[in-house]
C-alpha positions as CSV (number, residue, x, y, z in Angstrom):
1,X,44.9,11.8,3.8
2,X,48.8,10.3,3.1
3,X,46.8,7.3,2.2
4,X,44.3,8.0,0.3
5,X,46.5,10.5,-2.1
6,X,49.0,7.3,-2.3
7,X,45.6,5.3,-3.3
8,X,44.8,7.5,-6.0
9,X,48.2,7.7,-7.1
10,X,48.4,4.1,-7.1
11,X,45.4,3.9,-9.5
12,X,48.3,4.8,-12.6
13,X,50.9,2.2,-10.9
14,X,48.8,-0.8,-10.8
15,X,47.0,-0.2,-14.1
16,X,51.0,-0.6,-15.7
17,X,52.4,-2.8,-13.0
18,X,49.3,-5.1,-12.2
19,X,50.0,-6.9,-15.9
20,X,53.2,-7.0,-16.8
21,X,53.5,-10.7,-16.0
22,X,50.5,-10.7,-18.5
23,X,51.8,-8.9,-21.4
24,X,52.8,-11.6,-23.5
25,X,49.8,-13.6,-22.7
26,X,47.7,-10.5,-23.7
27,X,49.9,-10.0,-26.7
28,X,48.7,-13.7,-27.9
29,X,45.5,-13.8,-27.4
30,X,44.9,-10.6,-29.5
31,X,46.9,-11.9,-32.4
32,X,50.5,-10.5,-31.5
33,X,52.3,-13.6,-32.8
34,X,55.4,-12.4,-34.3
35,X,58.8,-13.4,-33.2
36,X,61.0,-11.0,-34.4
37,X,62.1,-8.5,-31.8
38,X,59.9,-5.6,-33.8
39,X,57.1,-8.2,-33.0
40,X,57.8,-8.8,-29.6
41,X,58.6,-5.3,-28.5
42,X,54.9,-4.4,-29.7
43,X,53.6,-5.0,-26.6
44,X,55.4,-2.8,-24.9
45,X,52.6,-0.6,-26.4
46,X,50.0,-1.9,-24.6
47,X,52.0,-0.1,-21.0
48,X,52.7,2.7,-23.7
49,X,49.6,3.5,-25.1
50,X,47.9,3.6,-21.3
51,X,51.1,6.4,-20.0
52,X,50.2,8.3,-23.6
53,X,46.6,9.0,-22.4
54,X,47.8,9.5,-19.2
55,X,49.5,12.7,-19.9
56,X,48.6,15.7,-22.6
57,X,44.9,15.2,-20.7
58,X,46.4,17.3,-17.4
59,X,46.6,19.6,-19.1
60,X,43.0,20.2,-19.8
61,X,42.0,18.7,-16.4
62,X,44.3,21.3,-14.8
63,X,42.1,24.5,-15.3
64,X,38.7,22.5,-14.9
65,X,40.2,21.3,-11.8
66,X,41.1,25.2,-10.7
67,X,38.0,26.4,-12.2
68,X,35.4,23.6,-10.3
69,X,37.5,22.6,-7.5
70,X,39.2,19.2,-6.8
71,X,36.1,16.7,-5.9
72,X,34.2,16.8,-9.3
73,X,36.9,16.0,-11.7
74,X,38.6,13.8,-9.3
75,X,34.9,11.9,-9.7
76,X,34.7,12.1,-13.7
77,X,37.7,10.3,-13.8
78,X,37.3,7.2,-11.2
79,X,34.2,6.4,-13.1
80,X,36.2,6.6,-15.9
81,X,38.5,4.3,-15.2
82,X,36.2,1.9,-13.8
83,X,34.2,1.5,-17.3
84,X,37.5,1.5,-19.5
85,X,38.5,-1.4,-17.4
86,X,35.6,-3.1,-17.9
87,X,35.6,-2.8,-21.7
88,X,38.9,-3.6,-21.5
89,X,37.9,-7.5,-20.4
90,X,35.9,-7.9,-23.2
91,X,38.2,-6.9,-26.5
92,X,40.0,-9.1,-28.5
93,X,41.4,-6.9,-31.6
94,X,45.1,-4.9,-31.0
95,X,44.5,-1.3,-31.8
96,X,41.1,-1.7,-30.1
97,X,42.5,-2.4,-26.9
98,X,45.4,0.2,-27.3
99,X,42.4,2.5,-27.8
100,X,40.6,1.5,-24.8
101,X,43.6,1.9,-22.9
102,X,44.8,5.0,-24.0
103,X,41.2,6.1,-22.8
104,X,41.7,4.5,-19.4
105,X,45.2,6.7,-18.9
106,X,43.0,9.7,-19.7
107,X,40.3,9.1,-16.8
108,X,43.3,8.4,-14.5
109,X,45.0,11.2,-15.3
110,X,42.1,13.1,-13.7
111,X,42.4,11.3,-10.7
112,X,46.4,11.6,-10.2
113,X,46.4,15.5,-11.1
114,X,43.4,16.0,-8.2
115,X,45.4,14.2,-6.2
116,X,48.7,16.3,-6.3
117,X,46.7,19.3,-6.2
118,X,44.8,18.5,-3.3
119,X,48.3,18.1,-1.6
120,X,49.6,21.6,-2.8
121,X,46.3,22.8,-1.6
122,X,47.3,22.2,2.3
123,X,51.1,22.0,1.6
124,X,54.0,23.9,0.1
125,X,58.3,23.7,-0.3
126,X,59.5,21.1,2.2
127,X,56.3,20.1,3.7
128,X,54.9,19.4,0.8
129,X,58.3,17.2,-0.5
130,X,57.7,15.5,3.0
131,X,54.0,15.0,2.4
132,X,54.7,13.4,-1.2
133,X,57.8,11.1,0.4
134,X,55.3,10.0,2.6
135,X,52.6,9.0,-0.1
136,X,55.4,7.7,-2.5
137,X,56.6,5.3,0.5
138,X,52.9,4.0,0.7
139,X,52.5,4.0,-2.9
140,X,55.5,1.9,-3.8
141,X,53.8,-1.1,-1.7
142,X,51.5,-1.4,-5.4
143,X,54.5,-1.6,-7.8
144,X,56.1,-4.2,-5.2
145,X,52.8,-6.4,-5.1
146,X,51.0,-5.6,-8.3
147,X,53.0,-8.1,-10.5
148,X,52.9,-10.8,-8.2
149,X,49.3,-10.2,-7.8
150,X,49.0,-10.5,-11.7
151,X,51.2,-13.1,-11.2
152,X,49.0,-14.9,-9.0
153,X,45.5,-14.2,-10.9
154,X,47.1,-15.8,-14.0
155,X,47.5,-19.0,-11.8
156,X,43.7,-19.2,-11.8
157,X,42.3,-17.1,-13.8
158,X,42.6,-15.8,-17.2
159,X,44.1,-12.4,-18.2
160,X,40.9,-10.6,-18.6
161,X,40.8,-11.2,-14.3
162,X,43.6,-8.7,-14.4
163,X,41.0,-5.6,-15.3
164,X,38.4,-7.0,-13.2
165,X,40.8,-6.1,-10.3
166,X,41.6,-2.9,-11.2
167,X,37.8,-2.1,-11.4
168,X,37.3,-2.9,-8.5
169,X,40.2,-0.8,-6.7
170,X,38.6,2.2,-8.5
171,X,35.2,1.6,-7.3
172,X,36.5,1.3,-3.7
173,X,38.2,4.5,-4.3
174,X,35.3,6.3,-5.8
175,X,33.5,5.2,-2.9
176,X,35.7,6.4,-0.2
177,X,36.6,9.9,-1.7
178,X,33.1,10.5,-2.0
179,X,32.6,9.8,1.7
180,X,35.4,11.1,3.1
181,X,37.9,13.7,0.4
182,X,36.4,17.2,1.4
183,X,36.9,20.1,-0.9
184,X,40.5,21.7,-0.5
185,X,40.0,24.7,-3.6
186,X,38.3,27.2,-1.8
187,X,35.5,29.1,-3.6
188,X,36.9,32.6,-3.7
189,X,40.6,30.7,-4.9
190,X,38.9,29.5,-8.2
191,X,39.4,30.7,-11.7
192,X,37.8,31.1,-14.3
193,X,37.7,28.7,-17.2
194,X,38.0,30.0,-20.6
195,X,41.6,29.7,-23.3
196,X,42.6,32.6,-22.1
197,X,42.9,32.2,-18.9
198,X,44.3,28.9,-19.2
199,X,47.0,30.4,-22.0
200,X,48.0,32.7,-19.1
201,X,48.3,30.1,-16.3
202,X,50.6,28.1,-18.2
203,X,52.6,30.8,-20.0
204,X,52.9,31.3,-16.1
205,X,54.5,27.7,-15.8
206,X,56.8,28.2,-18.3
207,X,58.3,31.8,-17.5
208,X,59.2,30.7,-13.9
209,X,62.5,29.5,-14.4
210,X,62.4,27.0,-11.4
211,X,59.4,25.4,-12.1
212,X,60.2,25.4,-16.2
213,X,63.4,23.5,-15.3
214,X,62.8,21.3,-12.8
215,X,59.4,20.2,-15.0
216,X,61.7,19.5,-18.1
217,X,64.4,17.7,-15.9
218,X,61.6,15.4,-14.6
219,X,60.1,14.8,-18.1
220,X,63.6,13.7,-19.1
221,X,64.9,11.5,-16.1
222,X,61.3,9.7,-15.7
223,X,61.9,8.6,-19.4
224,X,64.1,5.8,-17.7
225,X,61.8,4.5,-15.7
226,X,59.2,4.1,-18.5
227,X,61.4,2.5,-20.4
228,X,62.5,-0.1,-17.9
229,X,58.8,-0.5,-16.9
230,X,58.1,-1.4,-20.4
231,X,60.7,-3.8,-21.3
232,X,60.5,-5.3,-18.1
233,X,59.2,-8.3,-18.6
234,X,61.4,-9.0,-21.4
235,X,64.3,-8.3,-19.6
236,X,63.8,-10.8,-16.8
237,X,62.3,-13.7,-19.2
238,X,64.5,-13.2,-22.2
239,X,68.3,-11.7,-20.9
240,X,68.3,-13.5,-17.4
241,X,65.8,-17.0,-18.0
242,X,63.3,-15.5,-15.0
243,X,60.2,-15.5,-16.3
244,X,58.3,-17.5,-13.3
245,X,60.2,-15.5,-10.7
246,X,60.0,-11.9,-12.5
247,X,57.3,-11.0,-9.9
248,X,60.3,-11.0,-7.3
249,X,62.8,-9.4,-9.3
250,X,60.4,-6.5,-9.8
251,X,59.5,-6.0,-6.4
252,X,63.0,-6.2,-5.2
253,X,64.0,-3.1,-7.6
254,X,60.2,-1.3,-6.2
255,X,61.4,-2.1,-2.8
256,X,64.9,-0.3,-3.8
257,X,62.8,2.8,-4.6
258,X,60.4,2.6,-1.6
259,X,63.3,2.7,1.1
260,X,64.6,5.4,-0.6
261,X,61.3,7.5,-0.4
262,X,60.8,6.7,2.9
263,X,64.6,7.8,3.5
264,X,63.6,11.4,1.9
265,X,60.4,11.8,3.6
266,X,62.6,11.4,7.0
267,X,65.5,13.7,5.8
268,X,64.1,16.3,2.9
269,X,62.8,18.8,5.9
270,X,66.3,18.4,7.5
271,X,68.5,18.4,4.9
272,X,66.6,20.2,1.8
273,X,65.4,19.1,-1.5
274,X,68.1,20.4,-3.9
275,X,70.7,18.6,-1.8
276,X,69.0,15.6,-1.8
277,X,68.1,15.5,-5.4
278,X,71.0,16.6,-6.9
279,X,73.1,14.3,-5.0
280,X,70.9,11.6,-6.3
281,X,70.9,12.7,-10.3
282,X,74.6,12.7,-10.4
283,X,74.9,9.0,-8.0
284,X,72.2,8.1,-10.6
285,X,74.2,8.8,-13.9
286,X,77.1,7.5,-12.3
287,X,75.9,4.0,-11.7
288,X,74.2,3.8,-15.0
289,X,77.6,4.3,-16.6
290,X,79.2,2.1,-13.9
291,X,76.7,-1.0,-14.8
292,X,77.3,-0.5,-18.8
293,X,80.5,-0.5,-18.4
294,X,80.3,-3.8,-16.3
295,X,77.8,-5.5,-19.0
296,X,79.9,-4.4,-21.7
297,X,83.2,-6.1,-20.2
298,X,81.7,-9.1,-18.0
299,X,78.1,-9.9,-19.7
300,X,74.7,-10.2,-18.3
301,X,74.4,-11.6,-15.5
302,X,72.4,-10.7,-12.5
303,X,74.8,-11.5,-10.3
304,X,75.7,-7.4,-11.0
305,X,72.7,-6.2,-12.9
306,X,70.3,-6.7,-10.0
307,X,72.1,-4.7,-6.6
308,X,73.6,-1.9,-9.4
309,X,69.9,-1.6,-11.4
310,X,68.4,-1.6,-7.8
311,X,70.9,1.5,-6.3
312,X,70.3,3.2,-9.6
313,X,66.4,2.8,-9.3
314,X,66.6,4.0,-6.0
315,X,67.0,7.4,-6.8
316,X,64.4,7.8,-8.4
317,X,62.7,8.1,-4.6
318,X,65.0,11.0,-4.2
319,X,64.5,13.1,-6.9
320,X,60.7,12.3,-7.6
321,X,59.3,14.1,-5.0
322,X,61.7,16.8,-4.3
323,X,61.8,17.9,-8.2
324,X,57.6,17.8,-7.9
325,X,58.0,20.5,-5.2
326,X,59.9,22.5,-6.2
327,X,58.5,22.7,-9.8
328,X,55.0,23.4,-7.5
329,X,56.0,25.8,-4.9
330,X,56.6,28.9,-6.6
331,X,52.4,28.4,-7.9
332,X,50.4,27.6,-5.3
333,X,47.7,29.4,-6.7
334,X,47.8,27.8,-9.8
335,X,48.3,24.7,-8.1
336,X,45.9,22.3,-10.9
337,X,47.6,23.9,-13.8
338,X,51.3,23.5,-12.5
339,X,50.1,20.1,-11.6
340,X,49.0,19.5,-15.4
341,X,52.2,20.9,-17.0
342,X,53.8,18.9,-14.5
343,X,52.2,15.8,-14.8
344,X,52.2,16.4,-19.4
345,X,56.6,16.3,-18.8
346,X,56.8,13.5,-16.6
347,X,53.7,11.5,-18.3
348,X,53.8,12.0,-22.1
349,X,57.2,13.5,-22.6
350,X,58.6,10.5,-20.3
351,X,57.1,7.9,-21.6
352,X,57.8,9.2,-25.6
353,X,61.6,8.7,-24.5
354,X,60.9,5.8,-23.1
355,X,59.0,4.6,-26.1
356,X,62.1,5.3,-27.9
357,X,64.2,3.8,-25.4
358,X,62.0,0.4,-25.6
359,X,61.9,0.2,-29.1
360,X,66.6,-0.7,-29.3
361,X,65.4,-3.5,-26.5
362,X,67.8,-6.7,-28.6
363,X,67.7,-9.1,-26.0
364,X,70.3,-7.0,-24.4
365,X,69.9,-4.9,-21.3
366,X,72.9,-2.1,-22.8
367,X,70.3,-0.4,-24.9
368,X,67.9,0.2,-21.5
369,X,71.4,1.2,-19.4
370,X,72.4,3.3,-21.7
371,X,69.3,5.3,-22.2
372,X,69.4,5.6,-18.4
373,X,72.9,7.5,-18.6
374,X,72.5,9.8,-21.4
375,X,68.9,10.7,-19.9
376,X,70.8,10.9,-16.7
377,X,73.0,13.3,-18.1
378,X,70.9,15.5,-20.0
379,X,68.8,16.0,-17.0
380,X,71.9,17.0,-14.9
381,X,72.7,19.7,-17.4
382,X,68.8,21.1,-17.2
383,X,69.0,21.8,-13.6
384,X,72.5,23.0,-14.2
385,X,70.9,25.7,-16.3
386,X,68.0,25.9,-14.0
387,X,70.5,26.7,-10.8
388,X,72.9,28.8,-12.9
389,X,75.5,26.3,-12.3
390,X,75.0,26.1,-8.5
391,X,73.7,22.4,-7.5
392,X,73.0,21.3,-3.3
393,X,72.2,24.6,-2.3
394,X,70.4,24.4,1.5
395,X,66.5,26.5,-0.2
């Protein structure tokens, strides 16, 4: 089960990650030939417009999900995904292929929510963070690989290779959920499906005050991670003259962000998940002042940039899961709805900010570090609120 929720959970990774080494290839060879920065930071949109789709569609697949259970949807959207990569091989126009994509991030949306439902399902408070520490440690082997296996595809094969691949990973998924995923929304559990009762399940989500704060703090600190998974590629090849090794630099920060999800899937049950995370947003803003300081006095050079951006990275692993559930615990029955208003703030909220955050990129990595303190401070003061000023409580 830990690996086939990482699987479908890796379905969102590896349709960013898998083509980042691509992008400006891609960017080319649909008429993206501008040099300016304005130019150049356009294809950002093409990781952009795939995260936009990705999100606001929870929330309508969150009450078909509680209202049908998790297997149907969960099929809807591998099939999905399949055909949008397909047509995806076959477009050559701009704003056609951000369509297609955009389309794409809705299918998999499907598949990710099912996914964390299935998991509140059978899990809840620590367990559950344990659980998802567990997936996230499996999952984190695709952002580690997936560029160097664009990487590698580009060495013999064109771009449009790239969606072939991730085709194929979402038949082999459909495949094996249909044989194997049972049902985990039992019959008498279901609700009905109509606006009101979806109105109600979410006013729901947003009058708990845990799972209100810990959802907004999550849309707000994943916005640095979007925005570094966007600009990417431009960081390596532009600031620090790695463009053939970016595959390496890439995995080396996923790698950072693995250990430490494997560390919180050892510790969370042990220690808690407000510790943990709390520890790890303040560490977090802490560095990302630390390394913009550093830039600002010393320059680029990766020398610095790469074991600071790594330990800031990092915890991302320790607040990730723990913030999921806690947002989730206090709804288990609810659990596809939560999921949705979860997975809207740390999908299209997230990735707006980091949109934004993208868009100061100058050949500079000080816009990108930052974005990553200001977001890390505004999401220290949500959970302040949330916690009435107390932080690393033992609950």
């Amino acid at each position: 089960m830990v690996i086939m929720v990482a699987g479908l959970m890796a379905l969102n990774a590896l349709a960013i990650d898998i083509m980042l080494p691509a992008l400006s290839q891609i960017a080319e060879s649909i008429g993206l030939t501008g040099t300016s920065p304005e130019d150049a930071n356009r294809q950002q949109l093409i990781v952009f417009s795939y995260v936009l789709g990705f999100g606001a569609p929870q929330l309508v697949w969150g009450p078909i999900s509680d209202r049908f259970g998790r297997r149907g949807p969960l099929f809807v959207g591998l099939i999905g995904y399949v055909l949008m990569a397909l047509l995806c091989i076959t477009i050559r126009e701009f704003h056609a292929l951000l369509a297609v994509r955009f389309m794409q991030g809705v299918f998999a949306s499907g598949a990710r929510l099912v996914a964390v439902s299935v998991v509140r399902d059978l899990y809840a408070g620590r367990r559950m963070a344990g659980f998802m520490s567990l997936v996230m440690t499996i999952f984190m082997v695709v952002p580690m690989i997936a560029p160097a296996m664009g990487q590698l595809i580009l060495f013999v094969a064109p771009w449009e290779w790239i969606f072939a691949v991730l085709a194929v990973f979402g038949s082999a998924l459909l495949v094996w959920t249909w044989l194997r995923l049972p049902e985990t929304l039992a019959p008498e559990n279901r609700n009905p499906l109509n606006l009101g009762g979806a109105a109600r399940s979410y006013m729901a989500v947003i009058r708990n005050r845990t799972t209100f704060g810990y959802m907004c703090a999550s849309g707000v600190i994943f916005g640095a991670l979007f925005s570094f998974i966007g600009s990417s590629e431009q960081v390596f090849r532009d600031v620090f003259k790695q463009e053939e090794t970016f595959a390496f630099w890439f995995a080396g920060v996923a790698s950072a962000l693995a250990c430490a999800n494997f560390f919180n899937s050892r510790m969370v049950e042990k220690i808690g998940m407000r510790r943990i995370s709390h520890v790890a947003m303040i560490f977090f803003t802490l560095m990302s002042v630390s390394l913009a300081l550093v830039t600002y006095l010393f320059g680029e050079s990766l020398l610095w940039f790469f074991p600071m951006f790594a330990m800031t990275f990092a915890c991302f692993g320790l607040m990730g899961a723990n913030f999921s559930a806690l947002a989730m615990e206090p709804l288990g029955k609810i659990a596809g709805t939560a999921s949705a208003a979860y997975g809207f703030a740390t999908t299209t909220v997230s990735s707006l900010i980091g949109i934004t955050i993208g868009r100061f990129y100058n050949g500079s990595t000080l816009p990108l570090i930052i974005g990553f303190a200001c977001l890390g401070i505004v999401s220290l003061i949500i959970v302040l609120v949330t916690e009435k000023g107390k932080l690393f409580s033992s609950r």
